[in-house]
N, C-alpha and C positions, 0 to 999 in steps of 0.2 A: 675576719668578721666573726663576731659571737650571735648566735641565736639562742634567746632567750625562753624556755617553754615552759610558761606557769602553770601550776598543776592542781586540780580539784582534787581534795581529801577525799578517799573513798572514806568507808569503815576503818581504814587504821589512820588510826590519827598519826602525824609524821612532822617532822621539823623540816621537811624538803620543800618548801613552797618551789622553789626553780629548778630546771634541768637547762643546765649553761651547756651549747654544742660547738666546739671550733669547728667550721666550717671549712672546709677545702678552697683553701686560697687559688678558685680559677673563677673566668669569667663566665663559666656555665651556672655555677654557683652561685655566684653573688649575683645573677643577675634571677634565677630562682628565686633566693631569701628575699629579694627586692618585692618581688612579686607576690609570694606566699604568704606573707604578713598581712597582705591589702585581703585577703580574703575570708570568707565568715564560716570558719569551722561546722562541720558538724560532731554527731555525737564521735568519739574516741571508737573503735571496734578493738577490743582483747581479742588477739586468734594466736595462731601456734600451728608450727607444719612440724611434723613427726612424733606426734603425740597418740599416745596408747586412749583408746578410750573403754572407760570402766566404768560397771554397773547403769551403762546407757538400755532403759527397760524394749524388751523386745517389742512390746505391743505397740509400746509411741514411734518404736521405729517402722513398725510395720502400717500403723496409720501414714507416717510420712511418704511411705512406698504406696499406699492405695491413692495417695493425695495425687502422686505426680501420673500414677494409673491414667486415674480420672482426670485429670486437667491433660495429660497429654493429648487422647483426641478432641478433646471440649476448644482447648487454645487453637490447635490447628484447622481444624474445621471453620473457625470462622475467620479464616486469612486463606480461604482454599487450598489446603495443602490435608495430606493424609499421613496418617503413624505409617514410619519406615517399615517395611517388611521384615526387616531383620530381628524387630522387636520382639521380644518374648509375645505371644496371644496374638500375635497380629495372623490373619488367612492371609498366606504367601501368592494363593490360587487367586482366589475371588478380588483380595486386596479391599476386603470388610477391614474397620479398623476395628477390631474385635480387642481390648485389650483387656486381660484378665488379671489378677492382683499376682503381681511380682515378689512373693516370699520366699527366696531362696535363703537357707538360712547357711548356705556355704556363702561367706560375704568376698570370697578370692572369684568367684560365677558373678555374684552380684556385679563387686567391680568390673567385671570384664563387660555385663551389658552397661552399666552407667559409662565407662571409656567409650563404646560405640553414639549409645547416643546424644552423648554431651559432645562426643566430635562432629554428630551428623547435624546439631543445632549449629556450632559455632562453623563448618561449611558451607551451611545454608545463608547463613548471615556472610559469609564470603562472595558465595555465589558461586564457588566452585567443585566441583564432581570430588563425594568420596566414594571409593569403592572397597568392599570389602570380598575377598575372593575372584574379583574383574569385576562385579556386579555394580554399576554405578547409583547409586540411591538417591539420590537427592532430586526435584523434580525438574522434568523437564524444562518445562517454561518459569525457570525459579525468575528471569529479570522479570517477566509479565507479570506474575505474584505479586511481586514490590512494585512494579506500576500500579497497580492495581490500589494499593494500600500499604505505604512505604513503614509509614510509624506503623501501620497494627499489625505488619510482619515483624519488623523488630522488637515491638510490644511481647508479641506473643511467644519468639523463640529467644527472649532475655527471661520471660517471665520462666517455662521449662526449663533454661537455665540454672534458674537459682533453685528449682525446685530439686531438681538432680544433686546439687550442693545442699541442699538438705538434708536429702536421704542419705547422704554420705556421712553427717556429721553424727549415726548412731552405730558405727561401728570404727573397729579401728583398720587404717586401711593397711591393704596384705605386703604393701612392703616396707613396712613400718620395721620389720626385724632384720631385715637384710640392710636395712640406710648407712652407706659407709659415716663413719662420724661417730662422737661421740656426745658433742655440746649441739643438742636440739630438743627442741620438744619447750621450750620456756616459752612463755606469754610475751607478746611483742602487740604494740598497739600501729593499727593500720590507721591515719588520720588523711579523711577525705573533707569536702568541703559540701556546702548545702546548692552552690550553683556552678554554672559549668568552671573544672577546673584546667582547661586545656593547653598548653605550653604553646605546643604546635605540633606540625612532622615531625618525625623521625628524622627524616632525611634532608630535612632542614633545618636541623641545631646541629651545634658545632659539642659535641660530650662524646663521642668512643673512644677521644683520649682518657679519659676518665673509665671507663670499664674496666672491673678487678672482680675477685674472684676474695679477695685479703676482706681481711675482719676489720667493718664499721660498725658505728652503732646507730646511725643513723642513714637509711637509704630512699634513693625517690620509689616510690611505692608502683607494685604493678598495675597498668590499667592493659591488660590483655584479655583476649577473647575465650583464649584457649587455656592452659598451663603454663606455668615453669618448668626446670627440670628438677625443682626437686618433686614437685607434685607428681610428677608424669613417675619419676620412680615410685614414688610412695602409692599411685592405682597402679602399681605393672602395669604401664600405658606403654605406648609405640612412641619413642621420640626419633622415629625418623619425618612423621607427619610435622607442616610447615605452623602450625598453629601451637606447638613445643617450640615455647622463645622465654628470655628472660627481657626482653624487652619488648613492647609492642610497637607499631606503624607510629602511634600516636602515646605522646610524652604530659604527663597531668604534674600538677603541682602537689599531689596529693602524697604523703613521705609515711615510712614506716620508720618508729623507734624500736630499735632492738637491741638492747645492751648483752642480754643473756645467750644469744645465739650466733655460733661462730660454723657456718657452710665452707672455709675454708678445707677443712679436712675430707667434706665429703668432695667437690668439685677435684679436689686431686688424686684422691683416693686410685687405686687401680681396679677396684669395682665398678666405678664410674666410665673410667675411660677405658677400658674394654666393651661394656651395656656401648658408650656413644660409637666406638669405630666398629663393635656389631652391626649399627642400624645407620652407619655410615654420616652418623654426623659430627662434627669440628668439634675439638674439643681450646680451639684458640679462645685467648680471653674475648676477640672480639666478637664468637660468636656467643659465647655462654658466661660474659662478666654481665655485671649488674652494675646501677649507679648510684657510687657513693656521694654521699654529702656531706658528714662529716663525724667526730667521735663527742662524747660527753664528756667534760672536764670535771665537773664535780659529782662523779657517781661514789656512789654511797654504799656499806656494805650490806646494808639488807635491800638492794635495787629489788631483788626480785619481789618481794612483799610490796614493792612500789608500784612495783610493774602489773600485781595483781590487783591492787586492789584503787590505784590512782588513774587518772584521767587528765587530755589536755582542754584545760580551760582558756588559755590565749597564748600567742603567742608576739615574736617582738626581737627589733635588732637590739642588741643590748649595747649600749655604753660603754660598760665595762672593755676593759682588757685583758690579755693576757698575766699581766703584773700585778693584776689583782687576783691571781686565782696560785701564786708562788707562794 
C-alpha cells in the first residue's frame, strides 16, 4: 500500500506536489492508513530534536520564564493544589507559594528545575507519588482534586505543561553536545489532527512486532505525557522514571515525516547503553523501539529545503504502484 502526502507550497516554489510512502506491508499498518486518511488534519508543526539553538534573545526568554512563574501558582490555585516545594521561591516552611522569576542564566540548573517540574505535572496527571530525596510531592488527596474537578485539573497541569516546553525552546538544551549520533537536528514535521485522533490501548493493538530502532522515514507520532529517550538525554533527565517511554499507554493516528533524521546510531551507540544499564533500564528493542510505518519512494535531493519550508495539505491511499515508481 502507497500513502500519498500532498504537499502545500511554502515560500520555495518546488515541482514536488506529492510525497509517495511504501507503507509496511502489516496489518497494523494498513489498518492505520485505512483510518488516518478518514480524518481532518490540522496545521503541519516543523519541530527537530537536537538542534542547537542560536541567537534566541535573552529577554524573550526570560519573559517566557516569568510567564510560566506567574501562571504556575495562578493555574494551580484554582483546581486546589499549591507550587511543589521544591520549586525555586517557593517557602519550604510556611508552604506560601511565593514564586519569584526564575532567571538562571546557567540553562544546564535551569534544566534540571524544568526536569522536576515537568515530572511533578505529568505524576500528578498519573496520580502517582514522585519523590525527590524520599520526600513525596505530589498532594495528598490528588484523586479528591480530580473528583472535585476532573477536566480543570487536567486543564490546568497540560496548560503548565506546555508552558515549561516553552521556556525550553530559548535555549539549547545541555545535552545536545554529548548526543551520540551524528544525523540529527533536521526539520521533521509532527502531523496531528483537529479531533480526537485515538487508535486505542496500548495493550490492546497487536504492533510490538513492529518496534525498531532502524532508519524510517515515516513514524506513528508520539502522544506521551512525559519524554522519549532522546529528549530525556538531551535535558540530562533521569530515565529510570516510568514516564521515559518511546511509546505511550495510548496509540493516536497522528505520524511524524522524517526523511532527514536517522536515531539509529544514537539508540546503539555505547554512550547510550551504559546512561540505560546506569539507571537500570532495558535497552531491548521492545522496550525503546518506536513504530514504523513506512519509507518515501520519491525523495528528492533538496528534501531538506522541503522539509523546511513545505507542509501537509491532504492526504490519500494512492492508486499507484510499485511499477510505477521503477
Amino acid at each position: 500500500m502507497i500513502l500519498q502526502i500532498n504537499l502545500k507550497q511554502g515560500k520555495l516554489e518546488t515541482n514536488y506536489p506529492h510525497m509517495y510512502v511504501k507503507l509496511i506491508n502489516d496489518p497494523f499498518v494498513t489498518s492505520w492508513a485505512e483510518g488516518v486518511v478518514k480524518r481532518k488534519l490540522d496545521k503541519t508543526e516543523h519541530t527537530h530534536v537536537a538542534s542547537a539553538v542560536e541567537d534566541y534573545p535573552t529577554n524573550r526568554w526570560h519573559k517566557q520564564v516569568e510567564e510560566l512563574c506567574r501562571e504556575l501558582p495562578r493555574q494551580l490555585s484554582k483546581v486546589g493544589m499549591k507550587v511543589p516545594a521544591f520549586f525555586p521561591g517557593v517557602n519550604a516552611i510556611t508552604g506560601t507559594d511565593v514564586v519569584t522569576g526564575l532567571k538562571i542564566d546557567d540553562t544546564a540548573i535551569y534544566q534540571h528545575h524544568m526536569n522536576q517540574l515537568h515530572r511533578w505535572l505529568v505524576f500528578c496527571m498519573f496520580r502517582t507519588p514522585y519523590e525527590i530525596d524520599g520526600v513525596n510531592y505530589t498532594p495528598e488527596d490528588m484523586d479528591g482534586i480530580f473528583d472535585k474537578d476532573h477536566a480543570g485539573v487536567l486543564k490546568a497541569l497540560f496548560t503548565l505543561n506546555q508552558l515549561v516546553h516553552k521556556t525550553e525552546e530559548g535555549y539549547t538544551s545541555p545535552g545536545t553536545a554529548t548526543f551520540p549520533g551524528t544525523q540529527h537536528g533536521g526539520t521533521m514535521w509532527d502531523q496531528g489532527f483537529t479531533e480526537d485522533d485515538t487508535i486505542g490501548l496500548a495493550k490492546d493493538l497487536k504492533y510490538t512486532h513492529l518496534l525498531t530502532n532502524n532508519n524510517h522515514d515515516v513514524w506513528l507520532a508520539k502522544r506521551i505525557l512525559g519524554k522519549d529517550f532522546r529528549e530525556c538525554w538531551l535535558d540530562a533527565d533521569d530515565p529510570s522514571y516510568r514516564d521515559i517511554t518511546n511509546v505511550g499507554d495510548i496509540l493516536h493516528y497522528s505520524f511524524e515525516v522524517d526523511p532527514l533524521n536517522d536515531d539509529t546510531e544514537f539508540y546503539c551507540s555505547q554512550e547510550f547503553i551504559k546512561w540505560m544499564k546506569l539507571h537500570k533500564r532495558s535497552t531491548d528493542v521492545s522496550e525503546i523501539g518506536r513504530i514504523p510505518l513506512g519509507k518515501i519512494i520519491n525523495k528528492v535531493d533538496n528534501i531538506k529545503d522541503i522539509m523546511r519550508t513545505c507542509s501537509i495539505e491532504s492526504i490519500e491511499i494512492s492508486s499507484k504502484t510499485m511499477d510505477y515508481f521503477k
